[in-house]
PLY file of the C-alpha trace (Angstrom):
ply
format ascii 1.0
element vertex 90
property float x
property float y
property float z
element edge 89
property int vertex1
property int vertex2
end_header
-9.81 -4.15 0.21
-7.37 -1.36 -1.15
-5.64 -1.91 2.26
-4.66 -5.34 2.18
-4.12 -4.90 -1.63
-1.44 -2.24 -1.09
-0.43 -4.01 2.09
0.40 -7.47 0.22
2.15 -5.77 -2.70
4.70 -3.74 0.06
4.88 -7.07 1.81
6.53 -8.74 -1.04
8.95 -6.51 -1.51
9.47 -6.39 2.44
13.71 -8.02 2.11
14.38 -5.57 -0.34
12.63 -2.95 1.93
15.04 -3.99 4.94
18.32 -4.14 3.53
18.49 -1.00 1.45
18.59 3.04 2.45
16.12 5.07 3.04
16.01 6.05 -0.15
14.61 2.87 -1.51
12.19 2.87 1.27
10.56 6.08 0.36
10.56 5.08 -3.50
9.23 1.75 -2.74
6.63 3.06 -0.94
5.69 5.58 -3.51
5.86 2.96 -6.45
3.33 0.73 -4.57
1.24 3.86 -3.78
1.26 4.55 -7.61
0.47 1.15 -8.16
-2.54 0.73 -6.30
-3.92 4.27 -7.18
-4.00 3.58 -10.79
-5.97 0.26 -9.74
-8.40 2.06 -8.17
-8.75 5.10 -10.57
-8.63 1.98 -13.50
-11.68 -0.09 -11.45
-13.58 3.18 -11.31
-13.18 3.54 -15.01
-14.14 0.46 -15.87
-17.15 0.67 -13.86
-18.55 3.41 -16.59
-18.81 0.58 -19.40
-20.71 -1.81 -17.06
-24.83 -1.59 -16.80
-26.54 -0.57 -13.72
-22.76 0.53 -12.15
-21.09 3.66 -11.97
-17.64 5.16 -11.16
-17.60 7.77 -8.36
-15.30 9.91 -6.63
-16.46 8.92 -3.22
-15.64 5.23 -3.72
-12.21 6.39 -5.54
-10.93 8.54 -2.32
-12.03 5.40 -0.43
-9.67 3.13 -2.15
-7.06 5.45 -1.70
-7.66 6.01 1.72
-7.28 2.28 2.15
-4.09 2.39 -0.24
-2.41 5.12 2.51
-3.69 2.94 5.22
-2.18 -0.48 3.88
1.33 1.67 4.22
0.98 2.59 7.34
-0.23 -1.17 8.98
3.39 -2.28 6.89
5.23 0.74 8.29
3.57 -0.70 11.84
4.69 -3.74 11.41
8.26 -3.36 10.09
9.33 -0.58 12.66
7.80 -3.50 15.30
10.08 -6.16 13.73
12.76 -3.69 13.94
12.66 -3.04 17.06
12.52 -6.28 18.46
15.25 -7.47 16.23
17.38 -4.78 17.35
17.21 -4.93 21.47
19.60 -6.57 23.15
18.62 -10.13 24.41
18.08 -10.14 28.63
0 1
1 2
2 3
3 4
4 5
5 6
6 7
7 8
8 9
9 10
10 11
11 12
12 13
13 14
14 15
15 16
16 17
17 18
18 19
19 20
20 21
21 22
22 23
23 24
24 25
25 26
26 27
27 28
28 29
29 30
30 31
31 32
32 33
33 34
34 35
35 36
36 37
37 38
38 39
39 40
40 41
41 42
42 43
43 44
44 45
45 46
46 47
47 48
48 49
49 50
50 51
51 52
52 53
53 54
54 55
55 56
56 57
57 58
58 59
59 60
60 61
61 62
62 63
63 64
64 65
65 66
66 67
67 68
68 69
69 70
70 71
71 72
72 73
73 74
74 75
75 76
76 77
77 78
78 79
79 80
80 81
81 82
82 83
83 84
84 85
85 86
86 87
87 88
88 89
């Protein structure tokens, strides 16, 4: 879930990802990493007021597992695109 979360967040910021430096890249990619981190530390939290639920550390390094591995499918992806866009035509 943390996947595709993290995954659609980079995804629409994906023109803003292509036309700047590297920079950006890296800080984008640490701003959604932040960003879906503190979603899964916050749904862990919240867990603790809700009966018959707890938060754990287990399911917490899950979801950001699944945060690091929505980056890397988009990293996939773009270099892909990249790629193709930049060969020459036969």
């Amino acid at each position: 879930m943390f996947a595709v979360f993290t995954f659609s967040i980079i995804w629409g910021y994906r023109h803003e990802y292509c036309e700047k430096d590297k920079h950006y890249r890296i800080t984008l990619q640490l701003i959604t990493f932040s960003i879906a981190v503190f979603y899964a530390g916050l749904t862990e939290v919240i867990q603790i007021f809700i009966p018959y639920r707890e938060g754990n550390w287990g399911d917490f390094l899950a979801d950001v597992i699944g945060c690091v591995l929505g980056i890397c499918i988009f990293k996939l992806i773009f270099i892909k695109k990249m790629i193709k866009k930049s060969s020459p035509i036969q």
